[in-house]
N, C-alpha and C positions, 0 to 999 in steps of 0.2 A: 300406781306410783312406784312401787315394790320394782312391778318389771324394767317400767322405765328407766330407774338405777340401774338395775343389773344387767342391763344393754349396754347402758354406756362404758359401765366399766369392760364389758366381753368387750367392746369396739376397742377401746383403749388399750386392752391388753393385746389383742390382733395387731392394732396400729404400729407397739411397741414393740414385738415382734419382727413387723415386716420389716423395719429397720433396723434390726439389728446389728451388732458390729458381724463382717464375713470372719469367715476362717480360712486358713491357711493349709492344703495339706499336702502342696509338693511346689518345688522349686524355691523354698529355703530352708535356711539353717544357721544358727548363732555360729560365729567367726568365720564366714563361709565369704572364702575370697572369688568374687565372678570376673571370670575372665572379661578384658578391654580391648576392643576392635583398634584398630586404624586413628580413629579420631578422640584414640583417650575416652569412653564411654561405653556403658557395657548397655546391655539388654537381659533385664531380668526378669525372665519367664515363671509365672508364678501361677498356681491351680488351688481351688480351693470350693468354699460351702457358703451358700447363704440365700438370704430370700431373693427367689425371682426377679430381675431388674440391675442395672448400673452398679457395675463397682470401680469405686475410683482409687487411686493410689499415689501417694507422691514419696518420696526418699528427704528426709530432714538432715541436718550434723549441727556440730554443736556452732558452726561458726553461720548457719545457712537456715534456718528453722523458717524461711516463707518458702519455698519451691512451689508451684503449680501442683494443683491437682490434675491425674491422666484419667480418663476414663478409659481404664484397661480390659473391660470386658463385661457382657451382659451376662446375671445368672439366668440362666434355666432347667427347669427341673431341680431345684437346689444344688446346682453345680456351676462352676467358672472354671475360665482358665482364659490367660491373659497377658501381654508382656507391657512391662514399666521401662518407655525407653529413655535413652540419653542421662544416665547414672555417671558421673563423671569417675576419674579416675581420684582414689581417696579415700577418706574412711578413718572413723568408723561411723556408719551411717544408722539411720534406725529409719524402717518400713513403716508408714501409718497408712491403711485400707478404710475407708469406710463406705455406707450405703446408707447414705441421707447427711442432714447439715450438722445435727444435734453432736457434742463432742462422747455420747454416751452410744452413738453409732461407729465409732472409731476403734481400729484393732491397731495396737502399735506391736512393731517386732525390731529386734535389735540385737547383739549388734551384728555389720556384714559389713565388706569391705570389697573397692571395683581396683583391680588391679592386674597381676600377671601370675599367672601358671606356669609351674616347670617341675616336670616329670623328674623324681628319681627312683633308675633303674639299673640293674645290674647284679652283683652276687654281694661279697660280705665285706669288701674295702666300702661299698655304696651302702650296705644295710647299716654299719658301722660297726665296728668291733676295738674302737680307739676305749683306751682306760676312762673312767667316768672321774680323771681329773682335769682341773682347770677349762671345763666345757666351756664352747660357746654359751652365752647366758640368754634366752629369751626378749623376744623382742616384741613390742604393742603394735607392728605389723608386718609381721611374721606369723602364720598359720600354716598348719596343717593337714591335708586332707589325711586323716591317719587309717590304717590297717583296717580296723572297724569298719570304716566307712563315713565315719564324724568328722567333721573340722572340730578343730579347738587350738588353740595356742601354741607353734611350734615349742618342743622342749625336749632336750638328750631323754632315751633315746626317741628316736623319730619312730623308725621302725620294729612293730613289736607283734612278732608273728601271730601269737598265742592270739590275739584279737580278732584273727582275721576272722571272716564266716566262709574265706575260701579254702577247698580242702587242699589248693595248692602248694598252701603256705602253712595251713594249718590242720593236720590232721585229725588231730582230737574235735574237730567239729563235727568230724562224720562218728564219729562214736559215743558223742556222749553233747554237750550242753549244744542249745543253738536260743540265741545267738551264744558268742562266746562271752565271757565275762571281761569285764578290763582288767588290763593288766596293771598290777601296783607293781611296777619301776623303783620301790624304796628298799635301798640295799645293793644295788647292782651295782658291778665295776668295772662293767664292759657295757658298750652301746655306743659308742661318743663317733659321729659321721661327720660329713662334711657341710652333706647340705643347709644347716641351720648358721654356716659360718658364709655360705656362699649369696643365700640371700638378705641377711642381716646386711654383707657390702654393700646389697645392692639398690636396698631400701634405705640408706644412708648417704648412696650419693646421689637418688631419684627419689625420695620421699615416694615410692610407689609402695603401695602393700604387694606382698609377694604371696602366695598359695601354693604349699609344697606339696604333691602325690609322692606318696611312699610307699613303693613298690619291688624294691629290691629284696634279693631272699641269697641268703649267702649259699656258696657250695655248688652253684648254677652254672650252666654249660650252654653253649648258642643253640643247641640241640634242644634244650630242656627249654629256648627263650622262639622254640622257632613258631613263626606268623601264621604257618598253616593252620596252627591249633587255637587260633583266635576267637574262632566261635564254641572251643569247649568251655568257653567264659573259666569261670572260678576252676575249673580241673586242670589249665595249665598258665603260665607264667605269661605269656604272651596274654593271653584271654581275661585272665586279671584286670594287667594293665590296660587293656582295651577297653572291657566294662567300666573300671572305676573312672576313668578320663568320660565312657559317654557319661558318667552320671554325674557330674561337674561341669558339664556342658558340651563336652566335646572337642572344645576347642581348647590349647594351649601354647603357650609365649615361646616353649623350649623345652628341652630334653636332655639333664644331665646323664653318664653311661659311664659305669666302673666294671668293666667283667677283664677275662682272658684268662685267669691262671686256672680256670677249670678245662678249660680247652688246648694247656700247653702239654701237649703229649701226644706220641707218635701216630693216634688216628688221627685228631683232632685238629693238631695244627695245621699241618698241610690245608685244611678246608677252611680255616679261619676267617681268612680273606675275603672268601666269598660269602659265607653266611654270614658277615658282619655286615657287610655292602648291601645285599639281599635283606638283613633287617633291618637297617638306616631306609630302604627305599619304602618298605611294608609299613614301616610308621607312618612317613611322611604320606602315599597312599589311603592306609586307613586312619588319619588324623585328618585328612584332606586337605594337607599343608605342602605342596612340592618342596617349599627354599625351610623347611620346618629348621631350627637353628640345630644343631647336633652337637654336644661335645662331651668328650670321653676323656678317661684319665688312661694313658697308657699304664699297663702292667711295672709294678715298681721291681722289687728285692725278694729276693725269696733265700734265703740261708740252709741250700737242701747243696748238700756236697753232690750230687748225682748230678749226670751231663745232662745240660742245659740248652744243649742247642734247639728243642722244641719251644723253650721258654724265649730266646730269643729271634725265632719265627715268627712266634706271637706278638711280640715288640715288633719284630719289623712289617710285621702286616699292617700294625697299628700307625705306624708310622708313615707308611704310603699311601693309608688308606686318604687320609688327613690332606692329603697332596694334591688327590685324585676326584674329592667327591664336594660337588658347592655347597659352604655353608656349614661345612665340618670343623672342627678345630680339635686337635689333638693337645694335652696338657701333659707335662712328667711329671714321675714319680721317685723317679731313680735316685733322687738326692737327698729322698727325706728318711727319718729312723723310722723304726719300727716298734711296733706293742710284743710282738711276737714274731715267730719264723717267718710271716708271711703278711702278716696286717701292719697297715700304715699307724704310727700312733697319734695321738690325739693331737696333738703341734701341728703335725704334719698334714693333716686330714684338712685342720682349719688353713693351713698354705694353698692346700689344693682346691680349698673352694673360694679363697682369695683370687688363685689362679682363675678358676672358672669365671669368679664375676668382672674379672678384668677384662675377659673376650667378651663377655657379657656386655659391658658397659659401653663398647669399642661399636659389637658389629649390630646390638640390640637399641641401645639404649643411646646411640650417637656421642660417647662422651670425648670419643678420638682419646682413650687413656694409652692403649697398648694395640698392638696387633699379634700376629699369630708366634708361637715360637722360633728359636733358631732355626735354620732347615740350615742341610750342606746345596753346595752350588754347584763348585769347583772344586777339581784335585788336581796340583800338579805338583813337576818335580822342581828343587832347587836346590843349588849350592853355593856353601862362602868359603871363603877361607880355613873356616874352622867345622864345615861335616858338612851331610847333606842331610836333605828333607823333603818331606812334604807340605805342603800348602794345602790348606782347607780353608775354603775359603765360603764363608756363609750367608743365606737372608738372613739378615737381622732387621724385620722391622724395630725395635724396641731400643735403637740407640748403637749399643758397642755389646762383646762378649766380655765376660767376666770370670774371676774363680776366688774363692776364698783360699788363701793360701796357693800351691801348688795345683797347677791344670791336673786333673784326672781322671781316667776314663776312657781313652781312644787307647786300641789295640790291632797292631798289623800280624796276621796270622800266613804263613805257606801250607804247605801240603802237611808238616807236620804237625801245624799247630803253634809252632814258636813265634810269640811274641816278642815282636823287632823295636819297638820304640825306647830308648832311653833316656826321652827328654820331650815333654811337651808344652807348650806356650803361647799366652795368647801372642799376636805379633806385635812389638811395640809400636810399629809404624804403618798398622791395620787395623783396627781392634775387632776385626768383622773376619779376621784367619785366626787359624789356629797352625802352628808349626811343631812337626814331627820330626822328633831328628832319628838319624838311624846310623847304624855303623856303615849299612850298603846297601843299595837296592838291589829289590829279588824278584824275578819274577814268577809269576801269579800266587800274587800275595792278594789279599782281601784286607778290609780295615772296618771295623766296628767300632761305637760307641758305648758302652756300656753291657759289654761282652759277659755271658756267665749268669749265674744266678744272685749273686751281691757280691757287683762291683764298688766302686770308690768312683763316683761321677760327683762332679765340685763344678762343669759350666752351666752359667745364667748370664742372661741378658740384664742389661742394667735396671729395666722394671722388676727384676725376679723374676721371669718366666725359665724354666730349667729348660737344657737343653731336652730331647727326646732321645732315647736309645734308639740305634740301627745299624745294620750289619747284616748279611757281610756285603760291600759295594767292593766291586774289584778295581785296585789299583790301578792307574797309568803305568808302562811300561818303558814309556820314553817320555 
């Protein structure tokens, strides 16, 4: 009698076992935003431990708590691996697994979110360096995939190198702790970026959750960002960003880009053009996105009395590139203030992720809010009665040209450098020109937009999209 208890119970306890709830040990993570295909639904691949046999999976929320069970893959050898598909786009959802009926075989996981991916990358306007007053505030879907390698809760600042485990970003990982410790942000007065202002818009006018990659490292050069060095993973900047996008799925919505002022100087510029173009196409290649959406912030202000004409090579590359390449969008800088000689400050940063999410929302998200900035068109000559001028005449998707106060910012340069305009305007009866007046016409004169290192540039389009600096395009002569 003795054994025949103590059988039942060993069965019992076998039984209780075999069912047990699985486990989970790759393809999640709390606040972990999974990128959403085509039809608004994501596919979320998930590996894990359990006894031999069926494991099934379904996604709950608080407004949805019956969903289907999936039966997303057999164990064997005490192992799974498995995908949970058609996750709609939304959140915050919570994962329940189990292997058998009983509710004591159920492994619940939470929270996650199916939404949109968008890479930020670039040097220290994109890492942030805006004062840590009046930040963007946090938002319940807004995440970010952080330096670490963790999601958790977008919040200033985004990116915090000290974190990383790559020696790219972080050296002290090769010397001393691994992983690296988190960083405590209590106290800082610098960090404040753009990106946590650009997807807040965006999750406010599409209730989509947003998932930020933060990859930007200030002080960076195209050179230092170049694709060849992709597979030295964590040893360079490009390699980073490549590893942390596969391990987040791979796939992503978009790609915000704030670089150039490391590259505005007499080697560098000249090549700009091309290696910017060259790693617009190496993304979209190794993302496996051709039309991948791409938008960059042109190089703003820099307050360096030294000649600038390197600095305005770099504007103007940035400005044709936008013209030239599908699915590009160029945004400006040139009108916002500054933290410092050369960083955007924190007003300004949030404008420019403003800016961003409006091309965002247009060419992404079908909301037809804005289209791309003013571009020039046309130059010709004209006279009244009282002088002569120029005519600039611009695309303006986004309605009419505008200025606060006084137009400012175009400049007609000759051989020597002298600037000829003493009167600029929108045209009362165009609002889509701009009118240059001038004492005489000269020829081979050139005319730029936001000429120099900190100019006074005041046109926007009636949405707020600034114009972009460019220069030098050569004058008409008749």
């Amino acid at each position: 009698m003795h054994r025949y208890a103590l059988a039942i119970v060993c069965c019992a306890l076998v039984s209780l076992w075999a069912v047990a709830a699985p486990v989970i040990t790759g393809g999640f993570a709390p606040n972990r935003v999974y990128q959403v295909g085509e039809d608004d639904t994501a596919s979320i691949a998930l590996s894990g431990t359990g006894e031999d046999g069926p494991v099934e999976a379904r996604w709950i929320s608080r407004g949805n708590t019956d969903t289907a069970w999936q039966t997303i893959a057999t164990a064997a050898d005490g192992e799974w691996s498995g995908t949970l598909e058609g996750v709609p786009v939304g959140g915050p959802y919570t994962l329940v697994l189990r292997q058998g009926e009983g509710e004591d075989q159920r492994a619940i996981f939470g929270d996650i979110y199916c939404g949109d991916l968008w890479v930020l990358a670039g040097q220290s306007n994109m890492q942030g360096v805006g004062n840590n007053l009046a930040v963007t505030p946090p938002h319940p879907r807004v995440m970010v995939f952080a330096k670490n390698d963790e999601w958790r809760i977008a919040e200033e600042p985004l990116h915090r190198l000290a974190e990383s485990p790559d020696v790219v970003h972080n050296r002290r990982e090769q010397l001393e702790e691994s992983p690296a410790p988190a960083v405590d942000v209590t106290g800082w007065t610098k960090g404040a970026g753009l990106g946590l202002a650009f997807a807040t818009a965006v999750t406010e006018a599409t209730g989509r959750p947003i998932g930020l990659i933060a990859c930007a490292h200030g002080g960076t050069s195209m050179e230092q960002w170049d694709p060849a060095k992709r597979d030295e993973g964590g040893a360079s900047l490009y390699g980073s960003m490549y590893r942390r996008v596969q391990l987040v799925g791979g796939e992503v919505t978009g790609l915000l880009w704030y670089q150039g002022e490391s590259d505005a100087n007499a080697d560098a510029a000249p090549l700009y053009k091309d290696k910017f173009q060259a790693f617009i196409e190496a993304v979209r290649s190794d993302f496996n996105a051709p039309d991948l959406p791409f938008y960059y912030v042109q190089i703003g202000r820099f307050t360096n009395p030294n000649d600038s004409i390197h600095w305005d090579q770099v504007q103007h590359a940035q400005y044709e590139l936008a013209a030239e390449m599908d699915a590009v969008e160029v945004v400006s800088a040139i009108d916002l203030a500054l933290d410092d000689r050369i960083h955007i400050d924190t007003k300004g940063l949030q404008t420019l992720g403003h800016r961003f999410a409006m091309l965002a929302l247009t060419n992404v998200y079908n909301a037809n809010i804005v289209g791309s900035a003013p571009r020039l068109h046309t130059i010709t000559r004209g006279e009244a009665p009282y002088g002569r001028y120029y005519r600039l005449t611009f695309d303006v998707p986004n309605g009419a040209l505008t200025a606060p106060g006084l137009v400012h910012g175009f400049t007609i340069h000759d051989a020597d450098g002298t600037q000829q305009v003493f009167k600029q305007e929108v045209d009362p009866d165009d609002l889509k020109s701009i009118l240059l007046w001038v004492m005489q016409y000269m020829d081979d004169t050139t005319l730029h937009y936001g000429y120099g290192y900190d100019p006074v540039c005041t046109v926007v389009d009636t949405s707020g999209l600034s114009m972009p600096a460019f220069g030098p395009i050569p004058l008409p002569t008749e």
